[in-house]
Each structure stands twice: as structure tokens, then as C-alpha cells.
DOVOLUM-625783 format. One record per residue: x, y, z of N, C-alpha, C in turn; chain; residue number from 1. Coordinates in Angstrom, 1 decimal. Layout:
N
+--------+--------+--------+--------+--------+--------+--------+--------+--------+-------+-----+
:    n.X :    n.Y :    n.Z :   ca.X :   ca.Y :   ca.Z :    c.X :    c.Y :    c.Z : kette :  nr :
+--------+--------+--------+--------+--------+--------+--------+--------+--------+-------+-----+
:      X :      Y :      Z :      X :      Y :      Z :      X :      Y :      Z :     A : NUM :
...
+--------+--------+--------+--------+--------+--------+--------+--------+--------+-------+-----+
END
This chain:
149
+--------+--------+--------+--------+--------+--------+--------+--------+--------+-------+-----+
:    n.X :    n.Y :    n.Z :   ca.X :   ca.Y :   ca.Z :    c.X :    c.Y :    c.Z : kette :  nr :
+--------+--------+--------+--------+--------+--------+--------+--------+--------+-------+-----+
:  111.3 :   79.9 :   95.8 :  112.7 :   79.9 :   96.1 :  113.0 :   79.2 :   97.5 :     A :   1 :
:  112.0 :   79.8 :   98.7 :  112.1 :   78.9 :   99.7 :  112.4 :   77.0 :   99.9 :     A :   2 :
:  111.6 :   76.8 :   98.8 :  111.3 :   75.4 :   98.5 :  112.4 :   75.1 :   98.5 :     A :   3 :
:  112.9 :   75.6 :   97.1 :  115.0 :   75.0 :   96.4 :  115.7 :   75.2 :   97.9 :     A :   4 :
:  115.8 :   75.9 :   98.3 :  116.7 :   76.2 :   99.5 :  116.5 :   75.1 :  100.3 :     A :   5 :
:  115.5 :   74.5 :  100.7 :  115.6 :   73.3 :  101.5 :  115.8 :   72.2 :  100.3 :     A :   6 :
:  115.6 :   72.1 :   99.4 :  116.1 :   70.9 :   98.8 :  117.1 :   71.1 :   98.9 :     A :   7 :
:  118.3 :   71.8 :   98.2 :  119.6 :   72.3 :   98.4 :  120.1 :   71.9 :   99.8 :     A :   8 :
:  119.5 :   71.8 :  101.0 :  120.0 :   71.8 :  101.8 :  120.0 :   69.8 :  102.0 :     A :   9 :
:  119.0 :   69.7 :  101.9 :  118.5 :   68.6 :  102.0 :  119.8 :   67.2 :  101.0 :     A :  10 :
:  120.2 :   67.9 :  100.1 :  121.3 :   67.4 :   99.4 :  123.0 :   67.4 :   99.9 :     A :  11 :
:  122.9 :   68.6 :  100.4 :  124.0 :   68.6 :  100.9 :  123.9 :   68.1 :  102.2 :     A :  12 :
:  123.1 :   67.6 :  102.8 :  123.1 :   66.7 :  104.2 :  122.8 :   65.5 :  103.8 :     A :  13 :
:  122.3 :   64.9 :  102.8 :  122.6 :   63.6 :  102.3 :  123.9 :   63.2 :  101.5 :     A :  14 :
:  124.3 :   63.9 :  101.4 :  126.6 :   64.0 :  101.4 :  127.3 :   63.5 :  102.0 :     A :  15 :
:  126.6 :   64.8 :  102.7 :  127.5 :   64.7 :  104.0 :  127.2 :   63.2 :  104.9 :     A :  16 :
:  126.2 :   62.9 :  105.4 :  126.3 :   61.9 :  106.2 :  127.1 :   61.1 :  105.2 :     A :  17 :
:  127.1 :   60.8 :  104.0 :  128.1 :   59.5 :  103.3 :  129.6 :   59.2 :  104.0 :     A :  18 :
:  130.2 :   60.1 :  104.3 :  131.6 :   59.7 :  104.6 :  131.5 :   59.1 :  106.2 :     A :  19 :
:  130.2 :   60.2 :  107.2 :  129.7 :   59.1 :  107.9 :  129.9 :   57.8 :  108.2 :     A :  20 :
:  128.8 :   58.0 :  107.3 :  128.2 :   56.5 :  107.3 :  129.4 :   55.5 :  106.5 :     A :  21 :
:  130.4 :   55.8 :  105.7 :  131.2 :   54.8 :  105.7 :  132.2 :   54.7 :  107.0 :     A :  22 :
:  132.2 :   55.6 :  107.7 :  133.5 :   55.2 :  108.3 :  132.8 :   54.1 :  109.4 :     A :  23 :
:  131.7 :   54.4 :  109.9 :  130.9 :   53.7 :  110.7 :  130.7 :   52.2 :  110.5 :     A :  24 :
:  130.2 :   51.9 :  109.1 :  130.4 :   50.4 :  108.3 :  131.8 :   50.5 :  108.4 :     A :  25 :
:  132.9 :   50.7 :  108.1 :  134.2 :   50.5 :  108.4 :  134.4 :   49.5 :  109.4 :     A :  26 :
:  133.9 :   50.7 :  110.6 :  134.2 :   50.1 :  112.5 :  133.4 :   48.5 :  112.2 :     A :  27 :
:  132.3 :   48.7 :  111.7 :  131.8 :   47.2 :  112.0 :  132.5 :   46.6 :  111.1 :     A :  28 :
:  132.8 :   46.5 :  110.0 :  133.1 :   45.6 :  109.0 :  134.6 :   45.2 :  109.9 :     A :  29 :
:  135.4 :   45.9 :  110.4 :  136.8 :   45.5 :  111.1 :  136.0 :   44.4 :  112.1 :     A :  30 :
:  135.1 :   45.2 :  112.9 :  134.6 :   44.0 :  114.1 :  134.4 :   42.7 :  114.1 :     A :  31 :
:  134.3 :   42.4 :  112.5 :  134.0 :   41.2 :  112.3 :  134.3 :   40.6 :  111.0 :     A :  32 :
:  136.1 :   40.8 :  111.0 :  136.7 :   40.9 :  110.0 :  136.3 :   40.9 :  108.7 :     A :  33 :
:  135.5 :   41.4 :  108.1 :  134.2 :   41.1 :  106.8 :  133.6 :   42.5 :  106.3 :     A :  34 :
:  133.9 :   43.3 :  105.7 :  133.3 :   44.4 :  105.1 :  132.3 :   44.2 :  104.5 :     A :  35 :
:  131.7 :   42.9 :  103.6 :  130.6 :   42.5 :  103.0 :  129.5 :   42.8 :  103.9 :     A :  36 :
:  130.1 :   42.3 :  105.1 :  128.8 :   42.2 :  106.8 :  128.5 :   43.2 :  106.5 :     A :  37 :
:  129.2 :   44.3 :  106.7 :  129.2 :   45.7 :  107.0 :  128.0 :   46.4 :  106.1 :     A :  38 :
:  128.0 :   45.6 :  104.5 :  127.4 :   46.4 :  104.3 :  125.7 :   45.4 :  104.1 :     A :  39 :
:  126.0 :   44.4 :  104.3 :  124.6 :   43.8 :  104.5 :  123.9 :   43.9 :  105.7 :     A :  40 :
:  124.7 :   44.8 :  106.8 :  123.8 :   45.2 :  108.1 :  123.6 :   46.4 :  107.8 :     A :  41 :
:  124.6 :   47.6 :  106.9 :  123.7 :   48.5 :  106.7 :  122.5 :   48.7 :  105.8 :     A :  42 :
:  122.0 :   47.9 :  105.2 :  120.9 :   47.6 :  104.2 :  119.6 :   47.0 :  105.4 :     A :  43 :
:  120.0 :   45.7 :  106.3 :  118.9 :   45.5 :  106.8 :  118.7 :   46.6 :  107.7 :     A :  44 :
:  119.6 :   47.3 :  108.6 :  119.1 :   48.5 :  109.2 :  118.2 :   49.4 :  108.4 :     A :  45 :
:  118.8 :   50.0 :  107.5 :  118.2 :   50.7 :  106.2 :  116.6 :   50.0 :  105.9 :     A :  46 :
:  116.7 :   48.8 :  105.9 :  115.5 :   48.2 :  105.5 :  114.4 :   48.5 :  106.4 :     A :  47 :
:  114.7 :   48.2 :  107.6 :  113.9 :   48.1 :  108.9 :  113.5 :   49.9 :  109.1 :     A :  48 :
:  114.5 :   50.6 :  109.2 :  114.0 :   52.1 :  109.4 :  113.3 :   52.6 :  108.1 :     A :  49 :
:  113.4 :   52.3 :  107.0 :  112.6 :   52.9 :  105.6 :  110.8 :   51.9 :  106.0 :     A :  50 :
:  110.8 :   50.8 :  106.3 :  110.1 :   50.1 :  106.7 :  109.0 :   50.7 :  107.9 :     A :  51 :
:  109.8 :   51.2 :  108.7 :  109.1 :   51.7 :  110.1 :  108.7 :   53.3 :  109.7 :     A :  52 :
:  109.6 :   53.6 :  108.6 :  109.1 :   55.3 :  108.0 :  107.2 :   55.1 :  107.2 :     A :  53 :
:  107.7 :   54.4 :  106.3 :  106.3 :   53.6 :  105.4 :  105.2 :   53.5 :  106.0 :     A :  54 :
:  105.6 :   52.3 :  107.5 :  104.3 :   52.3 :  108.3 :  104.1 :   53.8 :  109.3 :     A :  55 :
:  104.8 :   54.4 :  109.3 :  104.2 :   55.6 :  110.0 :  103.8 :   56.7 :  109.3 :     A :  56 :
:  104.1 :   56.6 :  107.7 :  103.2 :   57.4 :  107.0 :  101.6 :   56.8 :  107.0 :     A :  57 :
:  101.4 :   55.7 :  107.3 :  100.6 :   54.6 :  106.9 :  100.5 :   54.5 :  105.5 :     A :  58 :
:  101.3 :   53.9 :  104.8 :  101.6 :   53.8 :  103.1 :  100.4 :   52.6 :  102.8 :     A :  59 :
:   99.6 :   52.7 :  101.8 :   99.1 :   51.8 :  101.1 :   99.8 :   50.8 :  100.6 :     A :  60 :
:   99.8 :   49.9 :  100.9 :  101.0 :   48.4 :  100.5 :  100.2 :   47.8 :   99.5 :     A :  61 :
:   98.8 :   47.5 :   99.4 :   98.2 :   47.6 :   98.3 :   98.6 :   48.0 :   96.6 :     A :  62 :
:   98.5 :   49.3 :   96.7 :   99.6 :   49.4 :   95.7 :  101.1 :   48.9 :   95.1 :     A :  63 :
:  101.2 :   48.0 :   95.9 :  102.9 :   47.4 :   95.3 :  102.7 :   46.8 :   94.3 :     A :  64 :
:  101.5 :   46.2 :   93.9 :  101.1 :   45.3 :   92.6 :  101.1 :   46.1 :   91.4 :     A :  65 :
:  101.0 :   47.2 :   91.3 :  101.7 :   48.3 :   90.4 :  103.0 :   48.3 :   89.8 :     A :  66 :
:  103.6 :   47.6 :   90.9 :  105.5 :   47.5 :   90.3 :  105.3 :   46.5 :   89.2 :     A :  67 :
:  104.2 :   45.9 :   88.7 :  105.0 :   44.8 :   88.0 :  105.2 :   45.6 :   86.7 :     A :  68 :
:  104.5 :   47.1 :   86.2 :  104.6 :   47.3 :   85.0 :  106.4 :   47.7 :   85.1 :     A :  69 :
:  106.7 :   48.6 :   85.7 :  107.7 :   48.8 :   85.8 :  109.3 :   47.7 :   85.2 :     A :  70 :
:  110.1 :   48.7 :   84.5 :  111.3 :   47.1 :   83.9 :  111.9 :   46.5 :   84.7 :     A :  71 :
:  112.1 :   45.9 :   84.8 :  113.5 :   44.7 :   85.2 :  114.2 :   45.3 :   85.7 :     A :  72 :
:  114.9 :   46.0 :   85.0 :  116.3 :   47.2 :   84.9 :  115.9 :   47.5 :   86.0 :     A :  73 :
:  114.9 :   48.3 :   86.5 :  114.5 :   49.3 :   88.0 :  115.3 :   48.7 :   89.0 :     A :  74 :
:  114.7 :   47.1 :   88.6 :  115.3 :   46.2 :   90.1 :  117.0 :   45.9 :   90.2 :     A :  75 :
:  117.5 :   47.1 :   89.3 :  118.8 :   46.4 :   89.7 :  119.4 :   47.4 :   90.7 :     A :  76 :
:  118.7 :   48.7 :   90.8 :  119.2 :   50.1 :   91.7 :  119.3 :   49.5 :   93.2 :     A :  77 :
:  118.6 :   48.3 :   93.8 :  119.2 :   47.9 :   95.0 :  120.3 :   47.1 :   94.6 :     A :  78 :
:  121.0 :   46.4 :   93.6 :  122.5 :   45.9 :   93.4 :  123.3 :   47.0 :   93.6 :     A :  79 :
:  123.0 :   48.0 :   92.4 :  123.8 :   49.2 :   92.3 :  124.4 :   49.7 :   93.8 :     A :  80 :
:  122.9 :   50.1 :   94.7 :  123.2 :   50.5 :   96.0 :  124.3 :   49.5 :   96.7 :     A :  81 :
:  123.9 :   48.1 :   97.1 :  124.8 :   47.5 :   97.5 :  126.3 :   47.7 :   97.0 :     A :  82 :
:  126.6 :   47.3 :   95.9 :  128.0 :   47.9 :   95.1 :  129.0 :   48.7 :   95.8 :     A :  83 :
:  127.8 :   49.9 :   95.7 :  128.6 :   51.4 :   96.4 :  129.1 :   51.1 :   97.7 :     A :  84 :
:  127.8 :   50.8 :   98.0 :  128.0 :   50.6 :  100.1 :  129.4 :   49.8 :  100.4 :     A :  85 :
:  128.9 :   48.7 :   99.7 :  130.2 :   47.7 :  100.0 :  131.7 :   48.1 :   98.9 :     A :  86 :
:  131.7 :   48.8 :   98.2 :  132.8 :   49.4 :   97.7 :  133.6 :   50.3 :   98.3 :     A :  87 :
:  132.8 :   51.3 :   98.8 :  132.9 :   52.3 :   99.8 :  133.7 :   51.7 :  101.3 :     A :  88 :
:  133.1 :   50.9 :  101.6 :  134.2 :   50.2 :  102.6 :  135.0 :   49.7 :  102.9 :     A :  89 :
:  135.1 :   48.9 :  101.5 :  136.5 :   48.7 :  101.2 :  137.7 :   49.1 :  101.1 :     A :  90 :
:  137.5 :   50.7 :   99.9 :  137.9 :   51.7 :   99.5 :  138.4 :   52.5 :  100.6 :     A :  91 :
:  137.4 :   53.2 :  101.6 :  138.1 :   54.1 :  102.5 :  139.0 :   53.6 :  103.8 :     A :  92 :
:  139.4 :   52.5 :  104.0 :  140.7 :   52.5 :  105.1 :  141.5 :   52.4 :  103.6 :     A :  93 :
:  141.5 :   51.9 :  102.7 :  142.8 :   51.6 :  101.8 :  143.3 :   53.1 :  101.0 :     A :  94 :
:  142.5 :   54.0 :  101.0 :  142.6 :   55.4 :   99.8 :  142.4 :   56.9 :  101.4 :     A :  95 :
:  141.8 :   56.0 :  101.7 :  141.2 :   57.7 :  102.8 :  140.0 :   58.0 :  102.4 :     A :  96 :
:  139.0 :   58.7 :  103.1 :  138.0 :   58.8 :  103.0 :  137.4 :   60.1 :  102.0 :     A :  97 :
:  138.7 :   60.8 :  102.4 :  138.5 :   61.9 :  101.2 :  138.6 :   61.8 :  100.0 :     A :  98 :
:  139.4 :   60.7 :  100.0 :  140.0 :   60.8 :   98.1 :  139.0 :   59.6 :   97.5 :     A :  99 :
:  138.4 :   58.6 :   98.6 :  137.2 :   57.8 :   98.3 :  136.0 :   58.7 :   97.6 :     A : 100 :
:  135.5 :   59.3 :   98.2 :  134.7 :   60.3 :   98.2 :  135.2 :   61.2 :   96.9 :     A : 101 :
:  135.5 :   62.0 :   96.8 :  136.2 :   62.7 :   95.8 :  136.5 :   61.8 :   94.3 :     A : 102 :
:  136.5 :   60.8 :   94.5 :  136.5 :   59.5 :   93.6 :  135.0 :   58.8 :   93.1 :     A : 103 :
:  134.6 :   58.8 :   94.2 :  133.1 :   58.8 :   94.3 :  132.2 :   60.0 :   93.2 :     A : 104 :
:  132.7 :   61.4 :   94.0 :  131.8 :   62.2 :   93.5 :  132.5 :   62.4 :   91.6 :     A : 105 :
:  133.4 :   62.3 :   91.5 :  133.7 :   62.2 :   89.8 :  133.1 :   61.0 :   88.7 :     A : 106 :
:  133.3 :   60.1 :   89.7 :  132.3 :   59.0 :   88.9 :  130.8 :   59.5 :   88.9 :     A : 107 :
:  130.3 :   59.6 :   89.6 :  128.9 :   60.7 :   89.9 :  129.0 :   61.5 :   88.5 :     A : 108 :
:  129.9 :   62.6 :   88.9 :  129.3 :   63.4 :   87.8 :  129.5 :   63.1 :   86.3 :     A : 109 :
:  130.3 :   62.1 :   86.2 :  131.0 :   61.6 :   84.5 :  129.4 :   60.7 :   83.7 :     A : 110 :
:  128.8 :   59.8 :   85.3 :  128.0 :   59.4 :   84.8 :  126.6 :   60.1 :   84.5 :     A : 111 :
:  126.3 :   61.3 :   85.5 :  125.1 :   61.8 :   85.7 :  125.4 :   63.1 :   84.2 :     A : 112 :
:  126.3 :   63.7 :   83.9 :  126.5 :   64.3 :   82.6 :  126.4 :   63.4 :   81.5 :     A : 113 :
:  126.2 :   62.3 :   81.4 :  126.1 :   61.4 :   80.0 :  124.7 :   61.1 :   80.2 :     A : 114 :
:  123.7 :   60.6 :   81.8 :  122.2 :   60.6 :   82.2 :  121.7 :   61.8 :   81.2 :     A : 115 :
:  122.0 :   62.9 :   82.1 :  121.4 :   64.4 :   81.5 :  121.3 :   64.7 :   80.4 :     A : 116 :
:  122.6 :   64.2 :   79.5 :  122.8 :   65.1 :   77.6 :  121.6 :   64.0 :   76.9 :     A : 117 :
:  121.5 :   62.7 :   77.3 :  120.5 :   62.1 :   76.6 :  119.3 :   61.6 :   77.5 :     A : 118 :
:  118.8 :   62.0 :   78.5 :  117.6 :   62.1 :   78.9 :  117.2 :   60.9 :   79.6 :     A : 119 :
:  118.5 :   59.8 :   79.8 :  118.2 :   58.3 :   80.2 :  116.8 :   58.3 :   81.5 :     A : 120 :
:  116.8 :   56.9 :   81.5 :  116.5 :   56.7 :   82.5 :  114.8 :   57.7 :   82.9 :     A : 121 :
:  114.2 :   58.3 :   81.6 :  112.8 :   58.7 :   81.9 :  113.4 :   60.0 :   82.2 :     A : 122 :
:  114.6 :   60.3 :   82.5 :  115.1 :   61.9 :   83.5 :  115.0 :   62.9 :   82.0 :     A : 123 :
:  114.8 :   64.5 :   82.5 :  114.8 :   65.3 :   81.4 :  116.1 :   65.7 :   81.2 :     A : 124 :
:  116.3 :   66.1 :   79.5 :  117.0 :   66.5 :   78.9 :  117.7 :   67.7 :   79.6 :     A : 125 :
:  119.3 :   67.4 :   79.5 :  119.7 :   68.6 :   79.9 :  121.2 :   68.4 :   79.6 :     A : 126 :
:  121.5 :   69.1 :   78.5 :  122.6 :   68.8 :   77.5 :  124.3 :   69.4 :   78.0 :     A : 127 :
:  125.1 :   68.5 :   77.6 :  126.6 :   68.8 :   78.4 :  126.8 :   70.1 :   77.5 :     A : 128 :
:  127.6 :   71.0 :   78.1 :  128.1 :   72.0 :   77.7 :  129.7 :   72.7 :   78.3 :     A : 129 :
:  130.2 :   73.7 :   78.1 :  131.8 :   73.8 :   78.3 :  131.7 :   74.1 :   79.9 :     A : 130 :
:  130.4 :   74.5 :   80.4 :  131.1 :   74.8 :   82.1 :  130.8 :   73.6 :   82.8 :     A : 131 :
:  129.5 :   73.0 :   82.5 :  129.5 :   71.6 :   82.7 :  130.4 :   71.1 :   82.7 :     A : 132 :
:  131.6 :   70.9 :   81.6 :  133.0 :   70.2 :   81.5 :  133.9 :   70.7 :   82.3 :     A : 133 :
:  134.0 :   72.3 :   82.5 :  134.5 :   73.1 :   83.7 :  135.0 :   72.6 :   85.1 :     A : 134 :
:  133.4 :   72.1 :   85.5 :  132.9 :   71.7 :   86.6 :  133.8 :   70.1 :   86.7 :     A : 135 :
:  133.6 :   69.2 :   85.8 :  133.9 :   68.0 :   85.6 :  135.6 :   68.3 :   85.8 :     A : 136 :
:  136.4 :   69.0 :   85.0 :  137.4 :   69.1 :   85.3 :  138.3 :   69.8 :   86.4 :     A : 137 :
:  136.9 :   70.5 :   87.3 :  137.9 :   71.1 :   88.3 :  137.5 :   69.9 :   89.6 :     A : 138 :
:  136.9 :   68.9 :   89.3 :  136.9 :   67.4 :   90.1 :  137.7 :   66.8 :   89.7 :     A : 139 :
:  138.7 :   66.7 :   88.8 :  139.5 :   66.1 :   88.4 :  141.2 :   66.9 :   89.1 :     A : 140 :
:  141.3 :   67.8 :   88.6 :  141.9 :   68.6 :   89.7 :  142.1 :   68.0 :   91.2 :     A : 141 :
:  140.7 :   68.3 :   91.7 :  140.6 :   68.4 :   93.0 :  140.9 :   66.5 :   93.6 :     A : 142 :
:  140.3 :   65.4 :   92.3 :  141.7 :   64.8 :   92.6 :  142.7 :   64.1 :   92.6 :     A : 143 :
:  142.9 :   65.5 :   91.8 :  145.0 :   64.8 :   91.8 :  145.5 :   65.4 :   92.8 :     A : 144 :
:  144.6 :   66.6 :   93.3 :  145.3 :   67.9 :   94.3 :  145.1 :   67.0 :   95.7 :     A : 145 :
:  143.9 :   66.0 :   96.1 :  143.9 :   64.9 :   97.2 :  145.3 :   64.3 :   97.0 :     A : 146 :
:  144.8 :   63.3 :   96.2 :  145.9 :   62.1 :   95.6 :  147.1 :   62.3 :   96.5 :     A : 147 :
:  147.7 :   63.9 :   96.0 :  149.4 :   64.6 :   95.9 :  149.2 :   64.9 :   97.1 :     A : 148 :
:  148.2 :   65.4 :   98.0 :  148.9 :   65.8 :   99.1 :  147.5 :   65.4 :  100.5 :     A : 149 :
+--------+--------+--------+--------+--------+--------+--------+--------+--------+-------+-----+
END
């Protein structure tokens, strides 16, 4: 139980920095009139710190020759990432950060309930049901309840 409790937490502090971290890409993307920048300097940052994490595990690099079994498809999760990043900064000076977000997290879960009921992507089964849909609709709610006020 200990264990979940720090993953649990561990998730909700990778959330939370998101609205962070856009508003931050924001400031730079304004600095240099370009939101694209914004988000291609947060990726080489990203790159460089995931990079300096690796070597301080001391990671076997060796093993990268192992990616080739792996599909095609895998390689498109850094597009996808880019996408967001650079969507996301576009999105929150023009919507607000909350209703970005809250926009964000409904696309999340519309997509990750259709992942789950059929097992995509290698992930295990875990089939939609009525509070599942509960859940999905009280994000929906929550926002038109942004949107309105």
C-alpha cells in the first residue's frame, strides 16, 4: 500500500507541474515572439536533463540496439509529446490555463477509456463501465462549469 501511495503522489505532482510548465513556455514563447521556440527549447532542455539523469544512473547505452525490434508507431510518442507542448502554449494565453487543462484532461480521459476497454497499445484490459462514464461526464461538466464562469 505504501508503494501506491507514492505513485499516487508521484502523479499528481506530474499534473500539477503541467500548468507550470506551460505558463513558463508561455513567458519564453512571448520573448521571442514564437511559441513553436518555446516548445523546441523545452524538449532540448528536457533532452539534456533526461540525458544528464541516464548518465548518472550510469545507463548501459549499449542496449539501444534493442530498439530496432520495437514498431515504427513507438517513434511517433515524441511527435505526440511535441503536439501537446506546443499546443498547450498556444492554447493557454488564448482559453486560460484552467480551461486548457481541464480540456486537456477530458481529451485524456475519452482517449485513455477507449486505450483501456481494448487493451491498445500492449496496456491490460480494463473495460468502460457506467462510473467510468460518471467520471468522464462529471469532466464534462466541470467544463462547461470553467467555460461559464
Amino acid at each position: 500500500m505504501k508503494g501506491q501511495i507514492v505513485l499516487l503522489i508521484l502523479a499528481i505532482a506530474a499534473g500539477a507541474v503541467l500548468p507550470l510548465q506551460a505558463g513558463l513556455n508561455v513567458q519564453l514563447g512571448k520573448s521571442v515572439h514564437q511559441p513553436i521556440f518555446a516548445a523546441f527549447a523545452s524538449f532540448l532542455i528536457g533532452t539534456i536533463a533526461l540525458l544528464t539523469y541516464l548518465l548518472i544512473l550510469k545507463f548501459d547505452f549499449s542496449t539501444l540496439g534493442e530498439t530496432k525490434s520495437v514498431s515504427p508507431l513507438v517513434w511517433t510518442a515524441g511527435v505526440l509529446g511535441a503536439f501537446y507542448v506546443a499546443a498547450v502554449i498556444i492554447l493557454a494565453p488564448k482559453l486560460g490555463v484552467a480551461l486548457t487543462f481541464v480540456l486537456v484532461v477530458a481529451g485524456q480521459m475519452a482517449v485513455s477509456l477507449v486505450v483501456d476497454h481494448f487493451g491498445l497499445l500492449g496496456l491490460p484490459v480494463k473495460h468502460i463501465n457506467w462510473q467510468r462514464l460518471v467520471g468522464v461526464l462529471f469532466l464534462i461538466l466541470g467544463v462547461l462549469l470553467i467555460r461559464r464562469f
